[in-house]
Each structure stands twice: as structure tokens, then as C-alpha cells.
N, C-alpha and C positions, 0 to 999 in steps of 0.2 A: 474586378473579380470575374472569373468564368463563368459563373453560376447567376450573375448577377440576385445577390442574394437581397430580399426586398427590406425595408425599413420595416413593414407589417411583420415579415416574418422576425426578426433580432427583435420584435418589441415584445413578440409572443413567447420567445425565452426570456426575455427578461422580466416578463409580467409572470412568467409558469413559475422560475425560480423564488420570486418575489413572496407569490403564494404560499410555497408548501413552506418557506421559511416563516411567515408570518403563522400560517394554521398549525406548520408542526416541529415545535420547538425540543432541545434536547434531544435530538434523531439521533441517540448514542447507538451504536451496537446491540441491539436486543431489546428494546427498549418497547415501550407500546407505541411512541410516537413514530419511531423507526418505523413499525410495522402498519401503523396509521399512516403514515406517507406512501408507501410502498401501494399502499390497496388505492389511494388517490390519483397515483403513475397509472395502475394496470386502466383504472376508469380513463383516464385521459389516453391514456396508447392504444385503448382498445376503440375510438373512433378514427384509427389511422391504418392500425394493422389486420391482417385478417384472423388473425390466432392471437390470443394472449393468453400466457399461463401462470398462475402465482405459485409457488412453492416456500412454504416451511421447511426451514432445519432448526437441528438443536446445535449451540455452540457454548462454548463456556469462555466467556469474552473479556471478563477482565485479566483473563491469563496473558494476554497479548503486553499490557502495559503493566500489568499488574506484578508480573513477578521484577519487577525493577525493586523497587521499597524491600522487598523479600532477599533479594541478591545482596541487597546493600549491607541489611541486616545481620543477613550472614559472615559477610566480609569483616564488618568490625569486629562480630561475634570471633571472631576465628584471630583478630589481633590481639585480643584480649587472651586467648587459647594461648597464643605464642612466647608472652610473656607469664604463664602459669609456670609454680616451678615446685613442684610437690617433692615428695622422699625421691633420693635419686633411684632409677631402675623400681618404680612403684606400676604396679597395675595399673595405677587410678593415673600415671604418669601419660602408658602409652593407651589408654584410652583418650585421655584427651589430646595428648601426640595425633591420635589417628583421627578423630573429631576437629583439628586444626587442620588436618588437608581435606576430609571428608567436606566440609562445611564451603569453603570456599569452591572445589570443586563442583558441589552441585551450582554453585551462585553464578563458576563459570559455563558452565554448559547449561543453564538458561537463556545467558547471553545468547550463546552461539548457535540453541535450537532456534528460541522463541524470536530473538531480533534480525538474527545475522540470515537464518536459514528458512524461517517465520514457518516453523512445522508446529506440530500439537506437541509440546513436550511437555508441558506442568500443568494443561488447561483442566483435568483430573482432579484438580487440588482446588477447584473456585466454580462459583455458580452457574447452574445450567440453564440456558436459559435460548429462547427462541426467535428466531431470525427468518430474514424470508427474500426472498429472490421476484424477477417479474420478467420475462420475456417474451416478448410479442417476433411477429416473421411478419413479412409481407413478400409474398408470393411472386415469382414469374408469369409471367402467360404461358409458356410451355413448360416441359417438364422442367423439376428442379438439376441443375449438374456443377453448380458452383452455389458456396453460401459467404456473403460475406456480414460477420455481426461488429457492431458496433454498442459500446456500454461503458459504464461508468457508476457508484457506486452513490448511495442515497443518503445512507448515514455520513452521520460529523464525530468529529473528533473532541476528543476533550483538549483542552488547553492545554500549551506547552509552558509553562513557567520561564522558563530561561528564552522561549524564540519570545514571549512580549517582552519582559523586563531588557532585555538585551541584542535580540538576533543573534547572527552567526557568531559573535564576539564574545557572547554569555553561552549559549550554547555550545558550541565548539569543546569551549576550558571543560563545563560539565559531563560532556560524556564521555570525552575522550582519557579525562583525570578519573573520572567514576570507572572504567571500562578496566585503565593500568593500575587503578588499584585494588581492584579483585584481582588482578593477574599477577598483580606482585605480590599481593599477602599470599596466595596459590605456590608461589613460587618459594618462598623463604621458606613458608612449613614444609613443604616436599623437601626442601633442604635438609631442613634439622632431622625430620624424620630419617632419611634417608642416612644422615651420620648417626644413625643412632642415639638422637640429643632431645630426648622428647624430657626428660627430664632435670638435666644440668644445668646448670649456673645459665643464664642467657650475659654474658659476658663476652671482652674482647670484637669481634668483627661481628659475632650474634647480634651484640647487643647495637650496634652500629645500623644494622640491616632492621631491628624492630624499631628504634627512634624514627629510621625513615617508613617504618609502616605505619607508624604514630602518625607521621605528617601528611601521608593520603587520607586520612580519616576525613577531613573536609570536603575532599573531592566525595567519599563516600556518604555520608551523610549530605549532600548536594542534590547527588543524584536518585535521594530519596523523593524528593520535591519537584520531579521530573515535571508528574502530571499534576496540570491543577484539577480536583474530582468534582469543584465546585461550577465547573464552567464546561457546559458543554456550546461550541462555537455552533452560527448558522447554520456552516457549511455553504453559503451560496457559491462557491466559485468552488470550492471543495467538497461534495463534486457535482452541486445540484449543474453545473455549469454543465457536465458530460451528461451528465440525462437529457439536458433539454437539446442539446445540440445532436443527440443519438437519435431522441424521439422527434425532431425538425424533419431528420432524413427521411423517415419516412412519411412525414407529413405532404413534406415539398413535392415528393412523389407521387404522394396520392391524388393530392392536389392540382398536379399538371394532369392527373390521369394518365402515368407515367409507370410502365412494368418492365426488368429486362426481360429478355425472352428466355433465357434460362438461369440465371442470378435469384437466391432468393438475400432479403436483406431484415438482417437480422438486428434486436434493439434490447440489450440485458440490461437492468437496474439491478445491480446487487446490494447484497444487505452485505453490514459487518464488515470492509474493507478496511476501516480503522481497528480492527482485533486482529487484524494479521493474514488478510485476504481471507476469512471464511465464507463469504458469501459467494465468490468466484470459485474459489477453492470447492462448495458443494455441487457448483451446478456443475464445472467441469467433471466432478467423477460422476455423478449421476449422469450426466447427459453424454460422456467421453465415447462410448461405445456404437452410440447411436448415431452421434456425430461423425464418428470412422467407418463404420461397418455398413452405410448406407453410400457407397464411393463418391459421395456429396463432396467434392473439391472443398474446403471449411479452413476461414481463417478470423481472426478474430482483431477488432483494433480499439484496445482499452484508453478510454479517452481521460485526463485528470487531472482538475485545476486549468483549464482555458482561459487564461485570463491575462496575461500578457506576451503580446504579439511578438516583441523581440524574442522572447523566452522559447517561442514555439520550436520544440527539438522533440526527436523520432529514439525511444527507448530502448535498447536490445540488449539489454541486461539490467536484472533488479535483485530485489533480494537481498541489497546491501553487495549487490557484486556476484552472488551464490549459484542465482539462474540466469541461463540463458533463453533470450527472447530468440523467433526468428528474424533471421538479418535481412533475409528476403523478402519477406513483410515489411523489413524496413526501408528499403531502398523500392518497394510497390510507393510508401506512405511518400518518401523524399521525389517520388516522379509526378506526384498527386502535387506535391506542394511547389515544384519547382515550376507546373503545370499554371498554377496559381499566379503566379509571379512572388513566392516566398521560397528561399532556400532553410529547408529544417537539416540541422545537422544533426550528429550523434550524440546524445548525452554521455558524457565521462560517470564516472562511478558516484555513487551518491547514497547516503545511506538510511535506504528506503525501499518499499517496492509498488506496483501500480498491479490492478488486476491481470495483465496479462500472464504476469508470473505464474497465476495458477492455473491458467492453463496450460503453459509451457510443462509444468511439471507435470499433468497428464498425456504430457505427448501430444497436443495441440498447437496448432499452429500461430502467433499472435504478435504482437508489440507494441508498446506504448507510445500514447501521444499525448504532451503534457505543454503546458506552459507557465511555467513560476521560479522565480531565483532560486538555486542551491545556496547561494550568498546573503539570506536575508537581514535586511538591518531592522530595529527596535521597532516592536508596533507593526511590523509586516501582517501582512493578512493572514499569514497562511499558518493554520495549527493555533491562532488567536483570535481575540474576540471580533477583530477587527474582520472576520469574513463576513462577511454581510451584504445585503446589497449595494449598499454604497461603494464598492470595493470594485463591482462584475464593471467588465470592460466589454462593450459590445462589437466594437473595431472588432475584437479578440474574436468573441459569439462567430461573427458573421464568416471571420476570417478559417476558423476553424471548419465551421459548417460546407464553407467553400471546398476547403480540399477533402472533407471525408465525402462529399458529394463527388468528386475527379476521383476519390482513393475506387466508390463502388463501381463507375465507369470504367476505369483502365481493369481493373480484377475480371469485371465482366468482361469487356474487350480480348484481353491477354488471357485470364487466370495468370498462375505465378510460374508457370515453366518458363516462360524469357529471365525471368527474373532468380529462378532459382540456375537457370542453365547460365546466368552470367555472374552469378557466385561461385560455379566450377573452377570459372577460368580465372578467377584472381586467383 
């Protein structure tokens, strides 16, 4: 490794991880443990960095997974609408005529806000509740004119039902059957509405088209059981693994007695990235302007799930596909690691997103770095009970640490105009 990264130091993330998993369990989204870890991180970064700042927001978190059960609901709700068959041309006919697209069409445009595009769209409708953020700087020796941050996300996830019981093989049927059958019971009733059949016989091809709405009912009712609400996981490697390797960077630094001379380097723990990037998503707008308007060169590199080595791939799009990351950021990260002797390639589509998303959608500059199968089979760690310590890979730790240590060097060295002037010419 370049960095020769020490056995002391991989022992000290896996001892830090180990901790706040044991002290602070259920690190859900908003949660008091959540928040109790968080104020744990700031004490610990605050003997490495020179600033560190905690920040409260309000979020309303179970909107993120929560309107799934709700979606579903409505879907069957609105099968049942389809086969309603009241006096023909009756009030009461195209009231619930209009109730069988209305219903499903909110259940799809939850989908598409809340999963596909991970915005605020239903969070309105579920409890409010407090979240918090932690970011430490550590300083230049001369003035500030490039910043590079490095972060990753404190809270855990609840349980996936279908990734234990199955992996990508239960999974997969589940959302992808849950997802076409909102979209088809959506689709049938804009049908009949549309021929003006909100009340007639459901007969002939009608009747053909509702027996197959009958048979996604399983897929829908499935994907009510998405989340298990009883388990909330460790998270060690999701994503206590990018705390500790963010909050290393600047240890290692310190450590050596080591400043660039104009580089400041930056360490976010956000809250809430399992509710749908809120905790990125606040400090981005709160801090977006400051970040720009101070001509500080800023880019950011969202670190999550480090934990296995082959795995390690450079993200430039999330969101389920929706945002774009910077690609230039990405190809600084791929110089960093090919630096290393690891070649990170580009992640294909996958559907999900990493904190950098949120700040791309402020107009910030960012990209993700992950390591974990899109392909999980039964009992995989990830999003199951199974993250835990037993699971964190140190090779991974030390490997990672390696190249975000080469990522702040070359940024220093360069900044990203080589990098952005050699995206021109593709």
C-alpha cells in the first residue's frame, strides 16, 4: 500500500466501530441512539480535527420506507374498485371509477418521488422527528483554496425481509412484482375510465385483464413486508465502516503532524441516510452557499459499506439511476486507487443511492465510494442482521483508507482541472 497503512491504525477502526455498535444499538433514523452516537463521533473527531460542529434537523423518517405498506395498500384497494359494479352510469359508479385511478396513482408517484428520486414527497403525512449531523475540518497551514470532505452516514437500517430470507433471488421477484403491480392496476383503470366503463358489466377482455390484476395481488401484498420494523441491524460496515475510515484521515494526519499547505480536509458523519439521504441532503443545503460562495475549490467523496475489496467501485450515479454524480470526481477517485495498485471501476445502475447524491442535487460537487455486492445471496450482511462486527473486513478498512489518503494528495497536488479538462476531450 502507498500509505503503508499501520496494523495500530485498522485496529483503531475496528475497535471504534466495534464500540458505538455495542454502546449504541438501534441507530435507526431519528432515533435517541442515532443521536447518542452521533454526539460520541463529534467527542472522538474533536481530538483530531480543529473545528467540529454538531447540527440538529427535523426529518420525518419513516416516510422514506414507510410509504411502501401504504402504496401497497392502495393498490389492492383500487383492485377491488375495478371490479365494483354498481347501477350502470350511477354517481356513486364514477366516483369510484375516479377513486380506482386516483388511488393507485398516488401509490405510483410515491414510488417514483420517495424511492426512484428519494425527494420529500409524502414525509408530511408521518412523524416528525430529530436527526443530527457532525462535521469536523482540519486545517491547511496556509490559507484555505481547495477543500476536500470525506463522510459517510452513522445510522442503520432496518431489516430487509426478503435480502435475509433470500438475497437478490427473493428480493429481486419482490420489488420488481410489487413495483408492475401498482403499474398495472394504474394502468387497467385509466383504461376503463377512459372508455367510459366505470360502471359496466366488467366482462369479455375487461374481465380477462382484472383476473390478471387478481394474480399480482401477492406480489402486492409481498411487498408490504418489505421492512422488518422489528430489527433494527448494527450497521458496522453500513456505514459505521465510512466514519471510521473518514475520521482515520484525519487522524493519520494529525498524527504524522502532517497539513497540506492550502487543502483543507474535511470528515461529515451524517444522520438519517437510511430515510432517504436526509441527513446529507440537510447539511448540503444549509452549508451549499458557503461551500460555493467562499471560491474554496469543494468536493466531496461519500464513502459506504467498505467492506469488500473486490467490490471496491467509484459511483457516478444514484438515486436509483435519477442523479448524476460528478464523473470527474470520479476518475480523481479511479487515479487514487489505481495509485494504490487497485483498479475501481464504475458502478452500473443499482437501485439505491449513497450520500453523494445529495449533494450533487445542490449543485455540489461529489461521488461515491462503496464496496458490497449488488448481487447478494441469503444471509448477506448488508441491510440484515448479519452487519455486525463479525462481518467488517480490515484488508477492506485499510484498503479504503489507502486510496482516500492518495484521493486528498492528488486533489491537493492537481485540484480537478486536469481532470475536469480531460472530460472535455472524451
Amino acid at each position: 500500500m502507498k500509505h503503508n497503512i499501520s496494523e495500530e491504525l485498522v485496529q483503531y477502526m475496528v475497535s471504534g466501530i466495534t464500540n458505538i455498535c455495542d454502546k449504541f444499538k438501534n441507530r435507526g433514523p431519528g432515533t435517541k441512539s442515532e443521536r447518542d452516537a452521533q454526539a460520541q463521533l463529534k467527542t472522538e473527531l474533536e481530538e483530531y480535527a480543529d473545528e467540529v460542529i454538531m447540527e440538529d434537523f427535523n426529518e420525518h423518517p419513516a416516510a422514506f420506507m414507510g410509504f411502501i405498506p401504504l402504496a401497497a395498500l392502495l393498490a389492492v384497494t383500487s383492485v377491488a374498485l375495478y371490479w365494483f359494479n354498481p347501477a350502470n352510469g350511477s354517481w356513486l359508479a364514477w366516483l369510484l371509477g375516479g377513486l380506482s385511478v386516483a388511488l393507485p396513482l398516488f401509490a405510483a408517484l410515491m414510488f417514483v418521488f420517495e424511492f426512484l428520486m428519494y425527494r420529500d414527497f409524502v414525509d408530511f403525512l408521518f412523524p416528525k422527528k430529530v436527526s443530527r449531523n457532525v462535521y469536523g475540518t482540519y486545517k491547511p497551514s496556509g490559507e484555505v483554496k481547495k477543500r476536500i470532505i470525506f463522510g459517510g452516514h452513522t445510522d442503520a437500517a432496518n431489516e430487509w425481509t426478503y435480502q435475509w430470507l433470500g438475497g437478490a433471488a427473493a428480493l429481486a421477484p419482490v420489488i420488481f412484482g410489487g413495483v408492475v403491480s401498482i403499474f398495472y392496476i394504474l394502468g387497467i383503470n385509466i383504461a376503463r375510465l377512459a372508455n367510459a366503463l366505470p360502471a359496466t358489466s366488467v366482462d369479455g377482455p375487461w374481465k380477462t385483464l382484472g383476473w390478471i390484476a387478481i394474480a399480482t395481488i401477492p406480489f402486492t401484498i409481498a411487498i408490504m413486508f418489505f421492512i422488518n420494523y422489528k430489527i433494527i441491524v448494527d450497521g458496522a460496515n453500513d456505514n459505521l465502516s465510512a466514519n471510521y475510515i473518514s475520521m482515520a484521515i484525519i487522524k493519520e494526519m494529525k498524527e504524522r503532524g502532517f497539513r497540506f499547505e492550502n487543502t483543507e480536509v474535511g470528515c461529515l458523519f451524517s444522520g438519517s441516510e437510511e430515510a432517504g439521504l436526509r441527513g446529507a441532503k440537510a447539511f448540503a443545503k444549509k452549508h451549499k452557499d458557503e461551500l460555493i460562495a467562499d471560491g474554496v475549490e469543494t468536493i466531496f467523496i461519500s464513502l459506504d459499506t467498505m467492506t469488500d475489496p473486490d467490490q471496491l467501485m467509484v459511483y457516478t450515479r444514484g438515486c436509483t439511476g435519477t442523479v448524476g454524480d460528478d464523473k470527474a470526481v470520479g476518475d480523481l477517485l479511479q487515479e487514487a486507487g489505481k495509485n494504490c495498485g487497485k483498479e475501481l471501476p464504475i458502478a452500473g445502475w443499482y437501485p439505491g443511492a449513497v450520500d453523494a447524491e445529495a449533494f450533487s442535487m445542490y449543485g455540489l460537487r461529489s461521488c461515491g465510494f462503496c464496496g458490497l455486492r449488488h448481487d447478494p445471496p441469503p444471509k448477506y450482511f448488508y441491510h440484515t442482521r448479519n452487519d455486525n462486527v463479525d462481518a467488517l473486513n480490515p484488508e477492506c478498512l485499510a484498503m479504503s483508507l489507502d486510496i482516500c489518503l492518495e484521493a486528498a494528495e492528488i486533489f491537493d497536488a492537481k485540484g480537478m482541472a486536469p481532470f475536469d479538462a480531460a472530460r472535455k476531450k472524451k
